[in-house]
PAZAPA-4460 file (N, C-alpha, C; in steps of 0.05 Angstrom, whole numbers, plus 32768, in hexadecimal, padded with zeros to 4 digits):
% residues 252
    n_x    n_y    n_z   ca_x   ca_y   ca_z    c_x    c_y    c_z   seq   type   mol
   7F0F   7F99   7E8F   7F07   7F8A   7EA7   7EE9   7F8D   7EAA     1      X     A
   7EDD   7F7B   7EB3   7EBB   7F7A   7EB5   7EB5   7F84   7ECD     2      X     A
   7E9C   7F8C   7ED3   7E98   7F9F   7EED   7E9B   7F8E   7EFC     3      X     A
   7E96   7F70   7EF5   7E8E   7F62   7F0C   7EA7   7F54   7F25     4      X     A
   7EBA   7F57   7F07   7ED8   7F52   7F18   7EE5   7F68   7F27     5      X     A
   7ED6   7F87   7F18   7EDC   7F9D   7F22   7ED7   7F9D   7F3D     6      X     A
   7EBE   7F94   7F43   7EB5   7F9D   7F5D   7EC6   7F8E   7F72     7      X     A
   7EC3   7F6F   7F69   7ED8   7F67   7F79   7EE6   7F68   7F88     8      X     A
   7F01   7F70   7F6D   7F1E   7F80   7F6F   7F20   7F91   7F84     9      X     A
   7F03   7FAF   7F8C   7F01   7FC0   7F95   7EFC   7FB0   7FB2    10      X     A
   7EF4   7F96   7FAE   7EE5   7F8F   7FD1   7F06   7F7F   7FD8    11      X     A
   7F0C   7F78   7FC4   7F26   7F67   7FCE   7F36   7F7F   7FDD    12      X     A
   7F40   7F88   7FC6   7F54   7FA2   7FD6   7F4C   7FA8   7FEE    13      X     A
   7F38   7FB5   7FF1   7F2B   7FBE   800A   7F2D   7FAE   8024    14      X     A
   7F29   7F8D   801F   7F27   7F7D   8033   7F4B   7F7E   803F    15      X     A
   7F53   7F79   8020   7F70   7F70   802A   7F83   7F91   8033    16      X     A
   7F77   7FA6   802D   7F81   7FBF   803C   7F7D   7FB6   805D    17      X     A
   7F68   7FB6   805F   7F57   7FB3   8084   7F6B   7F9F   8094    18      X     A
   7F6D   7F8C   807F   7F79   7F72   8094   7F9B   7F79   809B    19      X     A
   7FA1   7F86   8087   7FC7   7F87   8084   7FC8   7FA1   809A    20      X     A
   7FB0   7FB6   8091   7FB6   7FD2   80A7   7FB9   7FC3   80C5    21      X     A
   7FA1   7FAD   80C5   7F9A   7FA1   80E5   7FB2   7F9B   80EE    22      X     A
   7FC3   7F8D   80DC   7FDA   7F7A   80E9   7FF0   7F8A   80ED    23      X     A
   7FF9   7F97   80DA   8017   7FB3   80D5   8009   7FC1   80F8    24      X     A
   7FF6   7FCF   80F3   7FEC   7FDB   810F   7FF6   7FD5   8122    25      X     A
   7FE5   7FBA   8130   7FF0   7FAD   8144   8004   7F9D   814E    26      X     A
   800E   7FA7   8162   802D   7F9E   816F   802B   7F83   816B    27      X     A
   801C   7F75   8175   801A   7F57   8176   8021   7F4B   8163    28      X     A
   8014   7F54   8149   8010   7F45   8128   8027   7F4D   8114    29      X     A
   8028   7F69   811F   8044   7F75   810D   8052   7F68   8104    30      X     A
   806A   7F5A   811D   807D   7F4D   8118   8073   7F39   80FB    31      X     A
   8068   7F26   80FE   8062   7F18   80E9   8057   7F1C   80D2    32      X     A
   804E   7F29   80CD   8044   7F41   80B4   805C   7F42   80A7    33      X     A
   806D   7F5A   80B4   8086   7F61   80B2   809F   7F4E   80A4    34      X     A
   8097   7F37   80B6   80A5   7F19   80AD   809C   7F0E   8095    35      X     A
   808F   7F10   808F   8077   7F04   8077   8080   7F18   805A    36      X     A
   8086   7F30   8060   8092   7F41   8050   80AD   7F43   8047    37      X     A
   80BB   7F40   805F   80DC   7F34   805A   80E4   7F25   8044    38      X     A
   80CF   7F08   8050   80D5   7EF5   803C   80D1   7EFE   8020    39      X     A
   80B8   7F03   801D   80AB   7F0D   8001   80BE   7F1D   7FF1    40      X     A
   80D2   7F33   7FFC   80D6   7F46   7FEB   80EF   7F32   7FEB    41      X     A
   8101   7F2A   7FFC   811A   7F21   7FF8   8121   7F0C   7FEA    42      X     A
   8102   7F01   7FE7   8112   7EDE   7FDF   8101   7EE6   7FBF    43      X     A
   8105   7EFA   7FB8   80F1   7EFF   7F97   8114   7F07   7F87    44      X     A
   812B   7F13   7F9D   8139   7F1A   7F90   814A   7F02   7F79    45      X     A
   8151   7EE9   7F82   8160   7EE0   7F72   8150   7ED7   7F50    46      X     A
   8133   7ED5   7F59   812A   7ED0   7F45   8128   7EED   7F2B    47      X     A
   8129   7F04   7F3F   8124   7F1F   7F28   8143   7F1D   7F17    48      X     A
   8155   7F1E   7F2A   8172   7F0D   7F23   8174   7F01   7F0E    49      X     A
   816A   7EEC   7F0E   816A   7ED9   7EF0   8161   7EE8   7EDA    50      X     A
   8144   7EF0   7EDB   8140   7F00   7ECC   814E   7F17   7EC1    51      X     A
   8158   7F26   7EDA   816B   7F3F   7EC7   8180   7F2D   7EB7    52      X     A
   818D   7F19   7EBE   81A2   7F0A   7EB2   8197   7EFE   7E97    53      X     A
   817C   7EF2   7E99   816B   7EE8   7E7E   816C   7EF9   7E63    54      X     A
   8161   7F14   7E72   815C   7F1F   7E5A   8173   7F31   7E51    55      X     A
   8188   7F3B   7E60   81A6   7F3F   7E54   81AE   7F2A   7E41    56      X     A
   81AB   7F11   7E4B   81B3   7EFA   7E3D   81A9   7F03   7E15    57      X     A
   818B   7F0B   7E1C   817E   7F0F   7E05   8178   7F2E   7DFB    58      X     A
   818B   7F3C   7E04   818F   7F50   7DF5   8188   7F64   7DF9    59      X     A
   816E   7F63   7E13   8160   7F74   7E19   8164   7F86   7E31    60      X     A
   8173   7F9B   7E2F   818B   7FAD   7E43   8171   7FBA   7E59    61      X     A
   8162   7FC7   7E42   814F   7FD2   7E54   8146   7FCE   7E69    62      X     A
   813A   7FAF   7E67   8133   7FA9   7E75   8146   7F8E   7E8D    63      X     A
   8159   7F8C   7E87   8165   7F86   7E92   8178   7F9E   7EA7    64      X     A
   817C   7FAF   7EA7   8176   7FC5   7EB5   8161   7FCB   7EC5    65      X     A
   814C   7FCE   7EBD   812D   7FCC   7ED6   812D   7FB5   7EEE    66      X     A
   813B   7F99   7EDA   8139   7F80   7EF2   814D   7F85   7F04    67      X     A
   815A   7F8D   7EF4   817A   7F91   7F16   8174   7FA3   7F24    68      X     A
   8164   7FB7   7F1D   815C   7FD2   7F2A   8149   7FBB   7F3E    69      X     A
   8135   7FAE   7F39   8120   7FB0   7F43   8124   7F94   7F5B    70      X     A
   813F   7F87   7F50   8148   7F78   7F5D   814E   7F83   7F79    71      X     A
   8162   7F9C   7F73   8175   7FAB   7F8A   815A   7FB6   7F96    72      X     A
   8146   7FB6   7F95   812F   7FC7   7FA0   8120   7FB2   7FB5    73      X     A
   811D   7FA0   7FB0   811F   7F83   7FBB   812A   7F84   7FD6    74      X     A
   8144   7F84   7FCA   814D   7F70   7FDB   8154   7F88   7FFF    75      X     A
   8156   7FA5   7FF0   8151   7FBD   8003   8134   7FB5   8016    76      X     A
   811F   7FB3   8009   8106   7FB0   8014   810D   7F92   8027    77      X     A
   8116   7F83   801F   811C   7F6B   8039   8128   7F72   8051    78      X     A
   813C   7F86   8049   8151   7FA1   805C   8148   7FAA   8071    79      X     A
   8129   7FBB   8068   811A   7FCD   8074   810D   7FB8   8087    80      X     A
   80FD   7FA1   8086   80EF   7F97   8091   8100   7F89   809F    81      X     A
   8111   7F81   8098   8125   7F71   80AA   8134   7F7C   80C0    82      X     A
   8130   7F9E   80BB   8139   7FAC   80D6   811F   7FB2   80E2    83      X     A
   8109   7FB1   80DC   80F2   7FB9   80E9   80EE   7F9D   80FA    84      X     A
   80F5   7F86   80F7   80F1   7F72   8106   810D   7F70   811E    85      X     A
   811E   7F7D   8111   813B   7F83   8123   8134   7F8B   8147    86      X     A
   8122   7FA4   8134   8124   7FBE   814F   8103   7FB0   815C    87      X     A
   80F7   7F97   8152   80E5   7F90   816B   80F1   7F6E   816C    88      X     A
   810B   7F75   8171   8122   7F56   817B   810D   7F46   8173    89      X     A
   8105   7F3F   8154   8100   7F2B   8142   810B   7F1D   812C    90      X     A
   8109   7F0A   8121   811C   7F07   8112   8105   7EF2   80FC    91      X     A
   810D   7EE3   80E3   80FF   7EDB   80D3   8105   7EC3   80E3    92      X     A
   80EF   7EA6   80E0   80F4   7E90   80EB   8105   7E80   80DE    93      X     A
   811C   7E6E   80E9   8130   7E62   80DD   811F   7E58   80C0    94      X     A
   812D   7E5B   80A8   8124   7E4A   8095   8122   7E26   808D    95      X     A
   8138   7E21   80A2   8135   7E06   809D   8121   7DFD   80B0    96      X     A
   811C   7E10   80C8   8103   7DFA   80D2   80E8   7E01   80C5    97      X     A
   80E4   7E1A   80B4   80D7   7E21   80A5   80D0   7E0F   808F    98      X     A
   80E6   7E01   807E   80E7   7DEB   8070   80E4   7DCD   8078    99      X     A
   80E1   7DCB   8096   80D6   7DAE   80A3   80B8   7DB0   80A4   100      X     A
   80B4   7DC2   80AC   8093   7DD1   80B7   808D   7DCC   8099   101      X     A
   809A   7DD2   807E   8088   7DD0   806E   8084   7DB9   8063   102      X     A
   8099   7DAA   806B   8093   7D82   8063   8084   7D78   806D   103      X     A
   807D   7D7C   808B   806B   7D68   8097   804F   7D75   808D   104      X     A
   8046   7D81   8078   802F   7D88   8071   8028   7D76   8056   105      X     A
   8015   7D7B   804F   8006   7D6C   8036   8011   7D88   8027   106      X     A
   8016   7D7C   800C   801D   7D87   7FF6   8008   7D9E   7FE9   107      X     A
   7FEC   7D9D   7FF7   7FDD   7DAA   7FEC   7FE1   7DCD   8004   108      X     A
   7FEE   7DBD   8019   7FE1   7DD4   802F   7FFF   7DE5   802E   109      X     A
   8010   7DD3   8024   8030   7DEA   8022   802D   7DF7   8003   110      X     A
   801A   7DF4   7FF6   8010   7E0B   7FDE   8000   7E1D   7FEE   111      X     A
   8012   7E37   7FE3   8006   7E58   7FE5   7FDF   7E51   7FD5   112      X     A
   7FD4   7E51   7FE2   7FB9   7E56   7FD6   7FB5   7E6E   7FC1   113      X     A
   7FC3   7E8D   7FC9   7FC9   7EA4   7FB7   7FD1   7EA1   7FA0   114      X     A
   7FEF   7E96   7F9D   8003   7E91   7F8E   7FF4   7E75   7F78   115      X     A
   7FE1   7E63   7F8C   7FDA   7E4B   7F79   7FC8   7E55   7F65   116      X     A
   7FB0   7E6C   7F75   7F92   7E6C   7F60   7FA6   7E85   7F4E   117      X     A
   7FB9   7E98   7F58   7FC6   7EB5   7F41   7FCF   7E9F   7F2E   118      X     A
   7FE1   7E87   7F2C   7FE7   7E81   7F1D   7FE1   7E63   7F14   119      X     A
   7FC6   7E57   7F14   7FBC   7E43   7F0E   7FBE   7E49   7EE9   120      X     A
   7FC4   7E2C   7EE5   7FBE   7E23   7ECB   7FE8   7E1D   7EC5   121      X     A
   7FF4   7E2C   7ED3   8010   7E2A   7ECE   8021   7E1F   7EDD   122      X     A
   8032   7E05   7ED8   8043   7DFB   7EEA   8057   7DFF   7EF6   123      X     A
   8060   7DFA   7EFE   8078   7E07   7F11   8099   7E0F   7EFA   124      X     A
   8097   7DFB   7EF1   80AE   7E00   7EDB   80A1   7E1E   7EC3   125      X     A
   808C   7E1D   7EC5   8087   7E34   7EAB   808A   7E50   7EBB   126      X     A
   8088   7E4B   7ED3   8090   7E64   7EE9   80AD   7E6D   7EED   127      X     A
   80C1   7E58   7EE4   80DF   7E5D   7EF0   80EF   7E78   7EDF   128      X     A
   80FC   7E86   7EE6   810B   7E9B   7ED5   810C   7E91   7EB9   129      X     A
   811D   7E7C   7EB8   8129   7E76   7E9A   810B   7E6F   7E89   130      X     A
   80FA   7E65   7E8D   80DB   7E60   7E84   80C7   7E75   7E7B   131      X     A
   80C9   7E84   7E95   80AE   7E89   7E97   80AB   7EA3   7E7E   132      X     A
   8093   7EA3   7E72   8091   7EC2   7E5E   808F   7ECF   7E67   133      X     A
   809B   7EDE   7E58   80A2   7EFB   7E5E   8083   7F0F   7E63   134      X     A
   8070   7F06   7E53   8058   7F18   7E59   8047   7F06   7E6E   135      X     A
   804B   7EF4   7E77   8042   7EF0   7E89   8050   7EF8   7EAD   136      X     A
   8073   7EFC   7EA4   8079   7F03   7EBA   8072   7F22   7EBF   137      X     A
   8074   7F2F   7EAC   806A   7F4E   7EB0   8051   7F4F   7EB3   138      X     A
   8039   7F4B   7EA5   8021   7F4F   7EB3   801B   7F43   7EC9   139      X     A
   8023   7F2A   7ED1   8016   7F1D   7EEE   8029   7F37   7EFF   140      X     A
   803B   7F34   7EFC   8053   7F4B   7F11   804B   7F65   7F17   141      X     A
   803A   7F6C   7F04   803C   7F8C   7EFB   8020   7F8A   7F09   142      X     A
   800B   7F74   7F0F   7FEC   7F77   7F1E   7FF7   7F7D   7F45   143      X     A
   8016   7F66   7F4A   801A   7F68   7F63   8029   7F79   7F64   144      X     A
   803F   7F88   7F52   8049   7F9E   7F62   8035   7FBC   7F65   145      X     A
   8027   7FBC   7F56   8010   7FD3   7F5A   7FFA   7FD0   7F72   146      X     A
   7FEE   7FB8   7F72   7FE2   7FB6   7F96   7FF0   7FC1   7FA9   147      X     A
   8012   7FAB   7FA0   801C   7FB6   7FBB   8027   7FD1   7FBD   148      X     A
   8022   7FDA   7FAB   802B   7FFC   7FB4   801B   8005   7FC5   149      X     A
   7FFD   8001   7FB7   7FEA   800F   7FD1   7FEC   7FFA   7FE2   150      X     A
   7FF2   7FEB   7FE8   7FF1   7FDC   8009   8000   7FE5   8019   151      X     A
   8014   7FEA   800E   8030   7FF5   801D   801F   8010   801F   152      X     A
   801A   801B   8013   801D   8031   801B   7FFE   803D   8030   153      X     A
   7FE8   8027   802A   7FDA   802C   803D   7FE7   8024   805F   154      X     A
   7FF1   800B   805B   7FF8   8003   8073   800D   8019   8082   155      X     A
   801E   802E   8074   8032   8030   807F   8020   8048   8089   156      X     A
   800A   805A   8088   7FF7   806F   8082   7FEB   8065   80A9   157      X     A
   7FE6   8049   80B2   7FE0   8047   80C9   7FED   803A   80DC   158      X     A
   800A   803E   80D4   8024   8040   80ED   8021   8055   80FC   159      X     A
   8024   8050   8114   8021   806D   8126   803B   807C   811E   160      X     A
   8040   808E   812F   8053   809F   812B   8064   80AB   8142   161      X     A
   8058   809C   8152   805C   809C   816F   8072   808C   8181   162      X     A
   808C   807F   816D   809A   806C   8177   80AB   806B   8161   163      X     A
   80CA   806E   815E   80D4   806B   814F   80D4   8053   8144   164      X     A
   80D7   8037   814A   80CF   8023   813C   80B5   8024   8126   165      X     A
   809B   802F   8133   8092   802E   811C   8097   8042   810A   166      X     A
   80A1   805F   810C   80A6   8071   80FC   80B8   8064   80E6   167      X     A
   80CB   8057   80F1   80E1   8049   80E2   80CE   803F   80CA   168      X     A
   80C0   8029   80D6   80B0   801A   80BE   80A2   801C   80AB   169      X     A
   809B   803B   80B5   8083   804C   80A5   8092   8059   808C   170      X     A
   80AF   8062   8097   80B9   806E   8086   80C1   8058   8072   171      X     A
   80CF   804A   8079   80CD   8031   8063   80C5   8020   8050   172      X     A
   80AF   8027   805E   809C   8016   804C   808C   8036   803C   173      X     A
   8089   804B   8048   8084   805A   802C   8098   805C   8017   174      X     A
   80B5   8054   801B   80C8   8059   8000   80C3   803B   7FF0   175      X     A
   80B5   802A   8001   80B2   8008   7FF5   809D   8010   7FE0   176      X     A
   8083   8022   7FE3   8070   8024   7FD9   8074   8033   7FCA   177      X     A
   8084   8042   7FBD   8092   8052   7FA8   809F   8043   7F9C   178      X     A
   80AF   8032   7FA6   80C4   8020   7F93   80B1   8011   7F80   179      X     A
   8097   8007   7F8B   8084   7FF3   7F83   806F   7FFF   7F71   180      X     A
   8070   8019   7F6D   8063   8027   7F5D   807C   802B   7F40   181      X     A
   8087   8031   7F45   80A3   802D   7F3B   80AC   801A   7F23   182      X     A
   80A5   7FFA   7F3D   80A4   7FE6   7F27   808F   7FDB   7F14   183      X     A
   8077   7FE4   7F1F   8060   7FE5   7F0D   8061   7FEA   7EF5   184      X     A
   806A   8003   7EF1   806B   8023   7EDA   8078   800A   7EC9   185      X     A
   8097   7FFC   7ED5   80A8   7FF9   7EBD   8096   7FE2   7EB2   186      X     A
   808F   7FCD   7EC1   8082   7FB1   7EBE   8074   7FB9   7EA2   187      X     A
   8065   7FD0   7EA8   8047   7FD1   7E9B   8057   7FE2   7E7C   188      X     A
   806C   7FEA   7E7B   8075   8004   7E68   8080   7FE1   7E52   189      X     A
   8092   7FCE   7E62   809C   7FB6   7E57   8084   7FAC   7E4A   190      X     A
   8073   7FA7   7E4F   8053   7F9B   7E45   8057   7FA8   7E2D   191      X     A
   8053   7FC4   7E2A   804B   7FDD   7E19   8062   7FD4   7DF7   192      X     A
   807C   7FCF   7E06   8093   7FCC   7DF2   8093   7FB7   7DDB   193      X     A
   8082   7FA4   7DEF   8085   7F8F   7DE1   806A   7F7F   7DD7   194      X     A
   8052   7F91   7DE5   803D   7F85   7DDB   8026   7F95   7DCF   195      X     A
   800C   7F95   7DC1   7FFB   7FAA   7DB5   7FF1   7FB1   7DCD   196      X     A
   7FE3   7FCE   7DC9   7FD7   7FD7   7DE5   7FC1   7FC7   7DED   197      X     A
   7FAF   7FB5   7DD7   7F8C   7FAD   7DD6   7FA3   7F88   7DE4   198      X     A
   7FB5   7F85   7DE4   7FBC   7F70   7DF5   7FC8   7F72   7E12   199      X     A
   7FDE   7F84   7E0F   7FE0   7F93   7E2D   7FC9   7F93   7E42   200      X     A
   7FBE   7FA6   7E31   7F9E   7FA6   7E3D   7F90   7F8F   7E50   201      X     A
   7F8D   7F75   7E3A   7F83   7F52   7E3C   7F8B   7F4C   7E4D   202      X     A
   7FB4   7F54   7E55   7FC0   7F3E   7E62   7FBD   7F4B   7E83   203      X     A
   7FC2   7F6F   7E89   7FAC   7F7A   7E9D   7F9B   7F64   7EA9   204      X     A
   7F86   7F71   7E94   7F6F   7F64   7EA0   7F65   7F43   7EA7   205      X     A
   7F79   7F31   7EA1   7F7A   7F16   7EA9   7F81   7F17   7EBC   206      X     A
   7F9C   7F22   7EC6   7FB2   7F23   7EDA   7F9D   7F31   7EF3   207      X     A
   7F91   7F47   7EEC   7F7B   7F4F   7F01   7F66   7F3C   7F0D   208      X     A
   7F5A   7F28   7EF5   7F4E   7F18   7F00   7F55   7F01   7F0B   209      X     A
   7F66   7EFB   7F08   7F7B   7EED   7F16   7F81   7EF0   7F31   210      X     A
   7F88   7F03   7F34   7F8D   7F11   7F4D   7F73   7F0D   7F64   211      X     A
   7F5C   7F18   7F57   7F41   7F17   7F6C   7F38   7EF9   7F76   212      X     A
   7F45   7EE9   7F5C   7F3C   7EC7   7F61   7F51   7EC2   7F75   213      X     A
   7F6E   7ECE   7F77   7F81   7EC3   7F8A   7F7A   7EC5   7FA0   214      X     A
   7F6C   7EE8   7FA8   7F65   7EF9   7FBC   7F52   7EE5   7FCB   215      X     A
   7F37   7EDF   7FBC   7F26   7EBF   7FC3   7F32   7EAC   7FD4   216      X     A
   7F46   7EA1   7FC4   7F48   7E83   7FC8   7F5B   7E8B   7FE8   217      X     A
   7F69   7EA6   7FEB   7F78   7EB2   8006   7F69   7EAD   8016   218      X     A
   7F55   7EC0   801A   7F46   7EBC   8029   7F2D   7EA4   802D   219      X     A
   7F2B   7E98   8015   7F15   7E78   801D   7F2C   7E6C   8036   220      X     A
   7F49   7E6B   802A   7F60   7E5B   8036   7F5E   7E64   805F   221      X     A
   7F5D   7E85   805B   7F5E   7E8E   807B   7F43   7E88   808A   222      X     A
   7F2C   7E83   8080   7F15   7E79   8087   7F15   7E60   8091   223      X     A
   7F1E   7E4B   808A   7F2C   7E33   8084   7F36   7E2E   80A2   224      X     A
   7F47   7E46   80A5   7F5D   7E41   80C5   7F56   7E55   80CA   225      X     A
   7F40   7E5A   80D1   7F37   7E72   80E1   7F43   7E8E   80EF   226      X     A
   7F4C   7E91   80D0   7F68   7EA2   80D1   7F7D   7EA6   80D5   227      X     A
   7F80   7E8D   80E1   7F9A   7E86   80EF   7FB7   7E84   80D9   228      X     A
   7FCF   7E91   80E0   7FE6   7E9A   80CE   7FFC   7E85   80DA   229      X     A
   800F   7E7C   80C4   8023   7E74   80D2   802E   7E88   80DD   230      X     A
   8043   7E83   80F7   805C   7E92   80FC   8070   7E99   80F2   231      X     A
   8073   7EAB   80EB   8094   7EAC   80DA   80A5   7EB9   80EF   232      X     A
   80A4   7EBF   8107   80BA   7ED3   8112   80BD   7EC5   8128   233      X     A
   80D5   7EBF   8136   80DF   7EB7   8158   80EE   7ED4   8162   234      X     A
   80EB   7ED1   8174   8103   7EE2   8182   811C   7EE1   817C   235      X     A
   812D   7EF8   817C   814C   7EFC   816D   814A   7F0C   815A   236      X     A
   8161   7F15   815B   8169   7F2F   8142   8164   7F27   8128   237      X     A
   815C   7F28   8111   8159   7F1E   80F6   817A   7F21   80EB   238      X     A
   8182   7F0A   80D6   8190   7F08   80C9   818F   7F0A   80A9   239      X     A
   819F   7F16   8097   8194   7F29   8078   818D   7F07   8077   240      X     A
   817C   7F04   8054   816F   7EF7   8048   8183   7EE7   803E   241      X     A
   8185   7ECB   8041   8197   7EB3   8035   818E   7EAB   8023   242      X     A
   8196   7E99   8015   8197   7E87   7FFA   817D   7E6C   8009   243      X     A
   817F   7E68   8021   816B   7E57   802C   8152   7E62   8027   244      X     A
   814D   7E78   8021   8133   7E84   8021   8123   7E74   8014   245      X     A
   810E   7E75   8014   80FD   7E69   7FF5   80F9   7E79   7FE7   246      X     A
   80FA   7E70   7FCC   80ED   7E84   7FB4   80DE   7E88   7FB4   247      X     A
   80D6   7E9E   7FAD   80BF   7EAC   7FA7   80C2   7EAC   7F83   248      X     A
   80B5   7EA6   7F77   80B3   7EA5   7F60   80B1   7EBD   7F46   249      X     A
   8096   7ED0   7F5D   808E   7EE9   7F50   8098   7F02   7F67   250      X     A
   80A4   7F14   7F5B   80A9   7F2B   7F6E   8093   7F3B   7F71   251      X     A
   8097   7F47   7F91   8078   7F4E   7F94   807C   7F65   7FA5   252      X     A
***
């Protein structure tokens, strides 16, 4: 990696530590943070799913073992957040009005700006389980499940401790941030198995830079709407994660 993406990387993280501590912190923003995380970890499971099923298909136990592991790790982490929105009587916003909200938009503004610049150059079909390569799903995976270890685990570092709700969360999300360290190790060990170290290496360091250009185009996007977030949470108890969800493509 070049210093210059280095430095970056180092300002990215940093920014996006500040903003996630700001929101998890505060009572107000929580909830939706929280919500925003739900979705993320829950709706990654059916796709890790395919995959563990893909590569059984092809022979490969090992790791078809890691995906179901990392699947069931998933879909726990939707668990945790989904009772943390429980116990402040929140719930995820219905998905189908979630899916109206996203029609009456231009096609450009219901694309993830993140998800578009991490994975520009590749279409949506070269992303799907049955498609997508295999060294591209482990290194892009293996750049987001290692951030999010330290995210999780910074954010859960400035939950007070002073309220069992947030204790709850804190504790949670430090076993999230282990699990996600967890799935890194294997992501990055799968790279190792199947590819030379001087390319391992290459596909790292793309996937890193990748990442800082996504981190960019995030924040050009929150500049844009003056930071302004959709809603994801109404009032009401949350219900576990349905098949309505949207996919998430990459587990994160």
């Amino acid at each position: 990696m070049n210093i210059f993406i280095y430095a970056l990387h180092l300002v990215g993280s940093a920014a996006t530590a500040y903003v996630y501590a700001r929101q998890i912190r505060d009572p107000l923003t929580r909830p939706n943070i929280v919500a925003g995380f739900q979705l993320a970890e829950s709706g990654s499971v059916p796709f890790l799913e395919a995959l563990r099923d893909r590569a059984a298909a092809e022979g490969d136990a090992w790791l078809a073992e890691k995906l179901g592991r990392h699947a069931a790790d998933e879909r726990r982490h939707g668990q945790i957040f989904a009772q943390a929105l429980k116990q402040l009587n929140k719930q995820v916003i219905d998905f189908k009005q979630l899916a109206k909200q996203s029609e009456d938009r231009k096609p450009e503004e219901r694309r993830s700006p993140f998800f578009a610049a991490y994975f520009e150059g590749y279409a949506q079909a070269d992303l799907k389980p049955e498609n997508i390569d295999w060294a591209v799903f482990m290194a892009s995976t293996y750049i987001l499940e290692l951030d999010a270890s330290k995210d999780f685990a910074r954010m859960a570092q400035v939950l007070p401790d002073d309220d069992l709700r947030s204790a709850s969360l804190k504790k949670g999300m430090f076993s999230i941030a282990k699990d996600e360290t967890g799935h890194a190790a294997y992501l990055y060990e799968a790279l190792e198995r199947r590819l030379p170290a001087a390319q391992v290496a290459a596909l790292v360091d793309e996937w890193r830079s990748r990442k800082v250009n996504a981190l960019l185009a995030m924040v050009g996007s929150l500049v844009q709407k003056s930071g302004q977030m959709p809603s994801l949470v109404q009032d009401g108890a949350p219900t576990e994660a349905s098949s309505e969800e949207p996919a998430i493509q990459v587990a994160a």
